[in-house]
N, C-alpha and C positions, 0 to 999 in steps of 0.2 A: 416749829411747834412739835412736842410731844403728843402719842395718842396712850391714853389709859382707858383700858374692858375690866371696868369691875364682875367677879362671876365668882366672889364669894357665895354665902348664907347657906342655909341647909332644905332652900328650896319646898319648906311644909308642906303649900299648898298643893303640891304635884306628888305628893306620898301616896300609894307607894311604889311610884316611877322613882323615886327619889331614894329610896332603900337605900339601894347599890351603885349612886354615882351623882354624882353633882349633876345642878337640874339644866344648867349650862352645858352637858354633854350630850345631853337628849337629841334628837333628828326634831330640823324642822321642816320639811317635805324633804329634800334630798341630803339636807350638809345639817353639821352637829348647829346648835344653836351659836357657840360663841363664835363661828364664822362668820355668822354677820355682821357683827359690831367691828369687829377687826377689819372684814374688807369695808364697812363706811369710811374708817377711818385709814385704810390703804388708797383708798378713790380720793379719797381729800386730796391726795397730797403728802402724810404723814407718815414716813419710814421707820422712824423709833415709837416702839408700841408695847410695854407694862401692861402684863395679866396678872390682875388678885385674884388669887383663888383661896379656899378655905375647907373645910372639911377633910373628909377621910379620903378621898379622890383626887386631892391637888394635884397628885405624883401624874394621876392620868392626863392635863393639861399638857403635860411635856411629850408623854409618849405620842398625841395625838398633832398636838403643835409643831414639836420641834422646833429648829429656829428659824420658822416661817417661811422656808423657801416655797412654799404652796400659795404664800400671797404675795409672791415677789421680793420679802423682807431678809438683808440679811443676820437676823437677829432678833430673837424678841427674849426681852425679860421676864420677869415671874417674880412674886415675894407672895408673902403668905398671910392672911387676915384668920387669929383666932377666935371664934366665935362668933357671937352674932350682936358687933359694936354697931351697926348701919351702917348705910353709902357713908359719911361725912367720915366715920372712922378707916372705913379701907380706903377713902381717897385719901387720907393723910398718909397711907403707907407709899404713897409716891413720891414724896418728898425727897427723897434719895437718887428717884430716877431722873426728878423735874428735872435739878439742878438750876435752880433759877429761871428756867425756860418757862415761857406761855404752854399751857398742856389740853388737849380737847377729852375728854372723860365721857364716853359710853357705857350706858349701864349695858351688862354682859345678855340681857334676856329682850331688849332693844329692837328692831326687826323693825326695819323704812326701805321706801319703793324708792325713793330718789335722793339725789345726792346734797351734804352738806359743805360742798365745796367752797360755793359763794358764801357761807356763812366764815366758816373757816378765813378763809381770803380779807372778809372783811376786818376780823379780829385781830388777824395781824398786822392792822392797816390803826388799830386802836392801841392807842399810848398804853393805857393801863385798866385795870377791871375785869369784866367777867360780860361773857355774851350766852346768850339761852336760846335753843329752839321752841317758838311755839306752835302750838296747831290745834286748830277750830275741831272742837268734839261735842256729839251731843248727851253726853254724861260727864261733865265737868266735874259733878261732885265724886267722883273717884279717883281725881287724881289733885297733884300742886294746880293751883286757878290762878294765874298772872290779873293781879288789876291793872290796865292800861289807862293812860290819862295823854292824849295828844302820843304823841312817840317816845311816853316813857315807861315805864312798870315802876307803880309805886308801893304792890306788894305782893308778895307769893304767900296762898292762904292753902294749906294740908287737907283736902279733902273735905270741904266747906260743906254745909248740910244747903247752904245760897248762895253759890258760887257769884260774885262779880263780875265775872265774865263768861264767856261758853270756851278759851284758850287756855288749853291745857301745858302745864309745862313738862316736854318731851325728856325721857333722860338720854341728851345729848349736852354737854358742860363745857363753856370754855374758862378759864382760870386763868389770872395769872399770879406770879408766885407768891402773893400775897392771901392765896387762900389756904398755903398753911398755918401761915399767924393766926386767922380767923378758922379752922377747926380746933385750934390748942382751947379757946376762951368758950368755945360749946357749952352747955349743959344738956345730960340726956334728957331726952322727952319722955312723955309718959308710959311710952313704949320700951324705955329702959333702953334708946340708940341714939346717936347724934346723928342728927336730919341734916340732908343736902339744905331742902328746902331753910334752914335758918343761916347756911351759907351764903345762898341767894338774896337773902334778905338785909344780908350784914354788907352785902356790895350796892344793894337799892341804900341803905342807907347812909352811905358816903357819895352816892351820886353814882356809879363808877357801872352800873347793871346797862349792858343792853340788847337786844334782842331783834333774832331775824322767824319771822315765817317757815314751816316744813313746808316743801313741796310733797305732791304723792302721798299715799298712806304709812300709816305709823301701828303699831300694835307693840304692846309686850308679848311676852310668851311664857308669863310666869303661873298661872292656870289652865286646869284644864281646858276651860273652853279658848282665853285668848292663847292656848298651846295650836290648839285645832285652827283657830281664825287666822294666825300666820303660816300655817299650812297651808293651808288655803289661798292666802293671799301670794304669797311665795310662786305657789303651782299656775295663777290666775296668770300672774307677772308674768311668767315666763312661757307662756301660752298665746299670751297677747304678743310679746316681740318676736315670737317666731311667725306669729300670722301678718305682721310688718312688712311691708316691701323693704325691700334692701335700701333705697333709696331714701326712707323714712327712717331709719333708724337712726 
């Protein structure tokens, strides 16, 4: 399996942090933000790893990355997303890297305590379709709201004003190479972008969508405040395994 870190857009809400650099280059307590979705997806398992980036700072994704000997990788790609098309348009610029391959897709501003490994592991254990992290939040209506029915998701709703459920859909994505068929037949949203979420929806609707639990906590980091809250949680994490006996770890 391929891993793809989206860390396009031009970051608005974090202006004017955002001036002079992609909001994915920002620190989150110690390491730049898009280090963490790349080591989720280094801990998986997943050695080939697609960074989109976009704006006037692309060039700096390379200077900073390189080609990933800092997370063990000998190699990481790069292509470029103009503008501001959504997730569902910079994940089509993978298509080139898939290569037919199953691919796991983190959004670039992403930040989790624990690992998707058994997710992963399971998916490539699945014929075909598309597998979703969820995780129990108590502000559903801010983010995708998975409807569950017995052990299936029969629909991902955008920021629901009555969310159907309190499970939030995480951006962590797994695909396979049939979801670039399914972003070509997209139409933009209101928003003027093609949404992950009608991706998701277009795999619920052939049957093919299914879904594992996040362990640990989850946060974006694309505001100010959930900027500060994975600081935070980052600093917490890493305070607690040190206060760990060695033998618990």
């Amino acid at each position: 399996m391929k891993g793809v870190v989206l860390a396009g857009g031009t970051g608005s809400r974090l202006y004017p942090l955002t001036k002079i650099t992609n909001k994915h280059l920002l620190p989150v307590y110690d390491k730049p933000m898009v280090y963490y979705p790349i080591q989720t997806l280094v801990d998986a398992g997943i050695r080939d790893v697609l960074v989109v980036t976009g704006g006037r700072n692309s060039g700096d994704f390379l200077r900073l990355l390189a080609n990933g000997k800092e997370f063990g990788l000998k190699h990481i790609d790069y292509t470029y997303q103009e503008g501001e098309g959504g997730i569902a348009e910079a994940l089509a610029l993978a298509e080139h890297f898939a290569e037919d391959e199953k691919i796991c897709v983190v959004l670039g501003d992403n930040i989790i305590e624990g690992s998707i490994a058994s997710a992963v592991n399971e998916f490539q254990q699945q014929e075909r379709g598309a597998r979703i992290l969820l995780k129990k939040v108590p502000d559903a209506e801010r983010f995708g709201v998975a409807e569950i029915q017995g052990d299936r998701i029969v629909g991902i709703e955008e920021k629901p004003k009555r969310p159907k459920s309190s499970y939030a859909v995480t951006g962590i994505y797994m695909f396979d190479h049939t979801v670039f068929e399914k972003t070509r037949y997209l139409e933009p949203s209101a928003r003027g972008e093609l949404e992950i979420t009608d991706v998701n929806n277009a795999y619920i609707r052939e049957g093919t969508m299914t879904f594992s639990y996040l362990e640990g906590w989850w946060t974006d980091a694309g505001t100010f405040d959930s900027l500060m809250r994975a600081a935070n949680m980052v600093k917490e994490s890493r305070e607690a395994k040190l206060k760990k006996p060695a033998a618990a770890l």
